[in-house]
C-alpha positions, -999 to 999 in steps of 0.1 A, spaced: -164 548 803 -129 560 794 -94 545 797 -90 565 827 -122 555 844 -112 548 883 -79 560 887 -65 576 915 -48 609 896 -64 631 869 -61 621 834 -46 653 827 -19 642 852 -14 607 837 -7 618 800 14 647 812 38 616 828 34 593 803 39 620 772 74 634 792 87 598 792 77 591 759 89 627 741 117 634 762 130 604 780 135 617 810 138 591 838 109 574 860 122 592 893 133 626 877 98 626 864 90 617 899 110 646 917 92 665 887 56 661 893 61 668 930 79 699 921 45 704 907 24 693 941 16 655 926 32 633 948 31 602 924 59 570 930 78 563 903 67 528 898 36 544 894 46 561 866 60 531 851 30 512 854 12 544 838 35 542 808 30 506 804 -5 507 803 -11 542 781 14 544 762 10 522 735 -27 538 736 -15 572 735 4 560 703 -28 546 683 -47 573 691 -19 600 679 -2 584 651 -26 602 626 -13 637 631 23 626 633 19 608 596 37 631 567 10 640 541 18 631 506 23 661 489 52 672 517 73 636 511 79 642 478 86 674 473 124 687 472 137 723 479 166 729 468 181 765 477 206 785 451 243 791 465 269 812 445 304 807 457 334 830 441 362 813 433 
């Protein structure tokens, strides 16, 4: 069983919420007015309770892929400008 084992909406729905919050920081009720704009009718407290609950999950499980390899935090570019004086 999955973290979204007996909920009410989708997991598809539920990250959707919970990553717009997260990666945009829009508001509980705009992304309220949003998702039934989309034919979810969800409560914003809802969503809150969503984001309390998955997001620190949603963190663990994506903070590999937002790590910086190596090779790409040390290395400088440095681009050539000529200016006339």
């Amino acid at each position: 069983m999955g973290i979204f084992s007996g909920r009410h909406f989708p997991r598809d729905i539920i990250l959707w919420a919970v990553r717009w919050y997260c990666r945009y920081g829009v508001s509980y009720r705009d992304l309220e007015e949003m998702m039934t704009e989309r034919g979810v009718p969800v409560n914003h407290a809802t969503i809150y309770r969503w984001v309390q609950k998955y997001a620190p999950e949603l963190d663990k499980h994506t903070r590999w892929y937002r790590q910086v390899p190596d090779w790409q935090a040390r290395s400088w570019r440095v681009d050539e400008t000529y200016i006339r004086v």
